[in-house]
N, C-alpha and C positions, 0 to 999 in steps of 0.2 A: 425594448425594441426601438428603431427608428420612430421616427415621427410619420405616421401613414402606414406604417407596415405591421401586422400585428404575428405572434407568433402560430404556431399549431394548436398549443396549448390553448391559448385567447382563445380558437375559434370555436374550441368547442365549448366553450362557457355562455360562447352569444345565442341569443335569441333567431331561429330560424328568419330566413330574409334578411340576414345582415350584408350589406356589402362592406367587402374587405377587399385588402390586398395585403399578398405572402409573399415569401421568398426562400430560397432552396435549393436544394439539389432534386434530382428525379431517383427515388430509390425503387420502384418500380415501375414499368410501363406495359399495356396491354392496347393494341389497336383493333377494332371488332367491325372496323369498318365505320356507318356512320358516328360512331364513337370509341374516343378515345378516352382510359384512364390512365391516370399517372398518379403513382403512389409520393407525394413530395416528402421531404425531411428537411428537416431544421435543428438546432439546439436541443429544442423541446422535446420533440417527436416526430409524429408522423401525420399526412393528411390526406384524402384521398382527391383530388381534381379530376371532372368529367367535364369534356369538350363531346359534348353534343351538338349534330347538326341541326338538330332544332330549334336551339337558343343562341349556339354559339356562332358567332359571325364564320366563313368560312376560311379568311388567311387565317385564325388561332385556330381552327380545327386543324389544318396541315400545319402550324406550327407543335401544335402538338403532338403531331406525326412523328415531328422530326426531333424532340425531345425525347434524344436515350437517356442511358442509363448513367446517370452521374454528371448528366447535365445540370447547368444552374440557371436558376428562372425566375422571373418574376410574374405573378397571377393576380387577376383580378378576377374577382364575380358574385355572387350570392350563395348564404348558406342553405343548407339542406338538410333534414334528416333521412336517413338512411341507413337501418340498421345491419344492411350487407357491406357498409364501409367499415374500416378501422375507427374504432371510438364510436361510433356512428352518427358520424355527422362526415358532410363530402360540401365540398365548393364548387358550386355549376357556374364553368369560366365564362367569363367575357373576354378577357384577354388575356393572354399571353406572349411573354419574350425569352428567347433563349439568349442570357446575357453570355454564359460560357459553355460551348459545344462541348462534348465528350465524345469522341468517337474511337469507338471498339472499348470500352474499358476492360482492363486487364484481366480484372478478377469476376468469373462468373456463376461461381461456388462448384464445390467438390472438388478444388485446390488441395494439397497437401501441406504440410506445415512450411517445406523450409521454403517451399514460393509465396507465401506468404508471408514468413520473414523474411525475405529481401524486397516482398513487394509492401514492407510494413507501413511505409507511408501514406499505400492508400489504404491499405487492410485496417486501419484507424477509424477507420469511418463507418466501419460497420456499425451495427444496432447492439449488437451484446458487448461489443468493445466501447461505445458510446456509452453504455449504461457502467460502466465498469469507471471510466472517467466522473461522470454522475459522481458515484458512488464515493470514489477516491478524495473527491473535493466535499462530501458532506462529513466522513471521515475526516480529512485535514482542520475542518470549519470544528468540529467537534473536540480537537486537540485545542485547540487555544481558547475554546470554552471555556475546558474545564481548567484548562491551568493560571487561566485568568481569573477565572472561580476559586483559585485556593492559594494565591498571594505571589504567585511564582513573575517573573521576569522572562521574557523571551531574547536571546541573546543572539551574536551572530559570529559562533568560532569561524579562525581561516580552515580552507581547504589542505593546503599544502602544511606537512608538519615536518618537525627535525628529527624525528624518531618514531617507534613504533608501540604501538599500544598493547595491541594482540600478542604480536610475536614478525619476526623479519620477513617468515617464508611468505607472509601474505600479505606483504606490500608492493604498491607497485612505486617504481624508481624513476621521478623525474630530473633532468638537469635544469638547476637553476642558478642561471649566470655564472655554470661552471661548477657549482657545490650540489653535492648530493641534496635530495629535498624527495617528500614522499607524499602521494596522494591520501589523505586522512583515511585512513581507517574507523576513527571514534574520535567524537569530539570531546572525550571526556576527562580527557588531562584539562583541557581551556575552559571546560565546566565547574572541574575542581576548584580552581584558580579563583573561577568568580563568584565563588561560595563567601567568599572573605569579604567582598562587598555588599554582594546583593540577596547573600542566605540560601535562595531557593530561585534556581536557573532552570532552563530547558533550552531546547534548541531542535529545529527540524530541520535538517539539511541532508545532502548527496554524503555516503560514504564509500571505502572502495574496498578489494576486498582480491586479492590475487590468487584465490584458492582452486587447487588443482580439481577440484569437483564439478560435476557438470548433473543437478541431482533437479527435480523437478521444483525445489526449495530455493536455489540456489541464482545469484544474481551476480555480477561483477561489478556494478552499481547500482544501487540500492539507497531508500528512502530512510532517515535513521531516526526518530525520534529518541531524544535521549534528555535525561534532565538529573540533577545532582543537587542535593539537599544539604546544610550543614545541621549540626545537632538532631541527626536521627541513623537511629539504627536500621539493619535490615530488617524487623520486624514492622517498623513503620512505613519503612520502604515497599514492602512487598503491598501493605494496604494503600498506599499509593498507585502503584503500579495495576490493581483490581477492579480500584477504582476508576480507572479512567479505561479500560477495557469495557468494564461494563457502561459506563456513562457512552462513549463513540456508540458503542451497538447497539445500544437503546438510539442515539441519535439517526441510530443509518436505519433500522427498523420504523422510526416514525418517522422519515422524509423518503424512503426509496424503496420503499416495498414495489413500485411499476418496477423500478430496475431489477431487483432482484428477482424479481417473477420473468423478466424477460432471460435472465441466465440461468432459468430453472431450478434456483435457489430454495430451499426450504425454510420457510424460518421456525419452523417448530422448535428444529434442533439450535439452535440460536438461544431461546427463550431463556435455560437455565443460566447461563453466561450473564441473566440483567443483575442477579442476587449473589451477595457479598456475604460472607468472605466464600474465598473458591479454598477447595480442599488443600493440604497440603501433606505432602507425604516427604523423608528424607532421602538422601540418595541412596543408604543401604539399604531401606525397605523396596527401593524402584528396583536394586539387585535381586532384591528376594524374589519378589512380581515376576520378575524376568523369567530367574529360576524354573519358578513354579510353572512358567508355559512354554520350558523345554529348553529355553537360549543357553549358551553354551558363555556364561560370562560370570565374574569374578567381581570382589571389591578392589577399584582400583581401574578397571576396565571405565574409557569413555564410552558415554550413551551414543551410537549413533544414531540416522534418518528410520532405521530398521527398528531399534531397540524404541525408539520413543513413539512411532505409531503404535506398537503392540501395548506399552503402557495407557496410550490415550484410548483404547479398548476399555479399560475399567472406570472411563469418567464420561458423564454425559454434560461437562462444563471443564472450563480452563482447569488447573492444578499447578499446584507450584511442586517443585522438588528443590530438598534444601541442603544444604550441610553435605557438600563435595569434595573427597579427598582436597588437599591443599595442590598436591602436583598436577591436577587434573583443572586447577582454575589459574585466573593471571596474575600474575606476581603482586601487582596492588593490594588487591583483595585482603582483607584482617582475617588471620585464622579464629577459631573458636575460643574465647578463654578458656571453654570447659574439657575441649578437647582441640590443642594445637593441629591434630593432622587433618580437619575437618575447617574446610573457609565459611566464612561467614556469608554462601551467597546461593542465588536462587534463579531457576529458570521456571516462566512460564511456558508449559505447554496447551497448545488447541486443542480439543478431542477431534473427533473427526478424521484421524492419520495424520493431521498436520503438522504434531508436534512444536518445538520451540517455538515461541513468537518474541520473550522477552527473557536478556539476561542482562541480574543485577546482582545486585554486594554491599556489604558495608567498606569501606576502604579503609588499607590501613593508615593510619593516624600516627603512627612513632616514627619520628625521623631515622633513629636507630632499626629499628628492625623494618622500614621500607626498604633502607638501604642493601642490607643482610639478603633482602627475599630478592632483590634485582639483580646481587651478586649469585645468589643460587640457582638464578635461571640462565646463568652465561652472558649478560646481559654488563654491558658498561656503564657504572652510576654515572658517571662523565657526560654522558650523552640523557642523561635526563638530572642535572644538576636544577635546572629551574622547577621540575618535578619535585624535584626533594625539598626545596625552598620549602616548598609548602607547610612542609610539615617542620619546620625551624623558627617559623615567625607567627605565631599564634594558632598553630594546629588545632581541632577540635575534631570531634567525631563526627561520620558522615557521608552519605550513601548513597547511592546512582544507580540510573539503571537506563539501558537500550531498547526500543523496541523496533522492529525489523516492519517498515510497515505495507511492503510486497508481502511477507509474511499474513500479519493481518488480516490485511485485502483478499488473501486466496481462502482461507478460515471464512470469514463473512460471507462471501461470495460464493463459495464452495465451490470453485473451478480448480482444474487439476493440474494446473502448472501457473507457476510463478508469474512467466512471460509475459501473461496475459493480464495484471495488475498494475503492466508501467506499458504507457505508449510506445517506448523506444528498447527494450531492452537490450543487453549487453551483455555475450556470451567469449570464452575464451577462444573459443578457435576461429571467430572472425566478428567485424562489428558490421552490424546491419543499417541499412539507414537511420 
């Protein structure tokens, strides 16, 4: 905080009779006549302010009057205990300023969604979307924990790529100076790359994502944690990948249980996700599962949003599923030695209905047969000839993985749309503020 100003948080930690001074917005207001309450907000939280005519001089008592909703202020007075306040502790003003007037604000609950996504800019400031940011940045802090914990390098792929990682349909197409050029989908070609120097990368950056879907999961920009290891397989990968799930949720559990409790979070169900290793089942046993609860689907058939909620029915913690027809993953991907038509790769699913949060792979490693698998998908070796480099000048084995972290954040959080895990998000059929 400033120098003179202490936060929400502060005030409740001091000793009754402290004088201070706050600063804020007005997130509620109640005038009762000789008194006035105002609920203020900050960073922090929240604090409750009473201008009484009995202590309070009487311009800050009509200043207080006039402090609506979403005004910003500046407060001076003494504390108090009062266990009818928030937190129960309240500041009995001496004075007050209205530095920035609010008049009428827009939103005064019982809104419906899409006026709240276009009014998103102020709808940010709410207390469950505040605790949601909280949450997101203890989350973030907790990714570079651990991977700074276990040797890795944090790197900074470009945005813009020469080709496509996933597949074409789900790119979007920028002009650059006239040449086609495309918004990254995955920074994981640029990860691969810098396996040769620095072993063990990651990277946390915007990815994009052009998909005709509009699913409660689903984002058009999106948060990407991804990172790529050389000299380890998918086995080792996948214990990477548990590991730093479990480590963040251990981390958001002991810094943000206030938060969580304000988005009515449970964390019970949380609990088993802290213990390693998570189950892991293959993709034609998640066919069988399917089967057995009536779904109308085959080996060979992709998992969708429907098929993997019903699966995360049978697990009270994450699960990986492994060993995916080969046509059903990305052309990089290393098939099975044991069995060609099966990849060497693995999705983390949530329980909870969430489904997928993380997909990873061992990559293929033969310059020969990268090539072979890029021509089988339609796909022009020409246009990822720096790709194939790779594997021509000191190739070794070695394996990556994505994790969705809107995805994540809805899991943890336990809220029921995506949306609401990014300040801004980004839908197809128009962009919001």
């Amino acid at each position: 905080m400033a120098a003179g100003y202490v936060s929400t948080r502060m005030v409740k930690e001091l000793e009754p009779g402290s004088r201070v001074k706050v600063r804020g917005w007005v997130y509620r207001h109640r005038d009762l006549g000789r008194k006035v309450f105002i609920v203020l907000r900050d960073a922090d939280g929240i604090l409750q302010l009473v201008a009484d005519e009995a202590y309070t001089p009487q311009k800050y008592v009509e200043e207080a009057r006039n402090a609506s909703i979403e005004s910003s202020i500046i407060a001076e007075g003494v504390t108090a205990r009062d266990p009818r306040a928030p937190g129960g502790v309240e500041l009995r003003l001496e004075r007050l300023e209205i530095v920035g007037p609010s008049v009428d604000f827009p939103i005064k609950g019982g809104e419906g969604i899409d006026y709240l996504l276009e009014n998103r800019h102020l709808w940010i400031r709410s207390r469950k979307l505040t605790a949601m940011w909280r949450i997101r940045q203890t989350a973030f802090k907790a990714f570079r924990e651990f991977f700074e914990s276990r040797g890795f390098w944090e790197v900074s792929p470009p945005m813009l790529t020469q080709a496509a990682v996933e597949g074409g349909a789900t790119l979007f197409k920028v002009d650059f100076f006239g040449k086609p050029a495309y918004l990254t989908q995955s920074s994981q070609f640029y990860l691969e790359a810098l396996i040769f120097s620095l072993e063990r990368v990651w990277t946390l950056a915007p990815s994009f994502r052009a998909e005709r879907s509009r699913t409660r999961r689903h984002l058009y920009e999106y948060w990407h944690l991804e990172a790529e290891e050389a000299w380890v397989g998918m086995e080792g990968e996948m214990k990477l990948v548990e590991e730093l799930v479990a480590y963040t949720t251990k981390r958001i559990l002991e810094e943000r249980l206030e938060e969580l409790s304000l988005l009515k979070r449970k964390t019970e169900p949380l609990e088993p996700a802290l213990k390693t290793p998570y189950p892991r089942i293959r993709y034609e046993e998640a066919i069988r599962r399917l089967q057995g609860k009536g779904v109308k689907i085959e080996y060979g058939d992709d998992l969708g949003a429907d098929e993997e909620r019903l699966l995360t029915e049978d697990f009270d913690t994450p699960f990986f599923i492994t060993h995916f027809p080969m046509e059903l993953k990305s052309f990089y991907m290393k098939p099975d030695p044991h069995n060609p038509r099966e990849a060497l790769a693995f999705d983390l699913l949530a329980p909870e209905g969430v489904g997928e949060i993380v997909g990873g792979s061992e990559r293929q490693d033969d310059y020969q047969a990268l090539y072979k698998q890029i021509e089988s998908r339609g796909y022009n070796p020409e246009d990822y000839q720096w790709y194939l480099d790779l594997r021509k000048y000191g190739s070794v084995p070695h394996s990556g993985f994505g994790l969705g972290v809107e995805r994540y954040l809805m899991w943890v959080t336990g809220v029921n749309h995506v949306r609401d895990t990014v300040p801004f998000p980004r839908f197809r059929d128009r962009i919001y503020p």
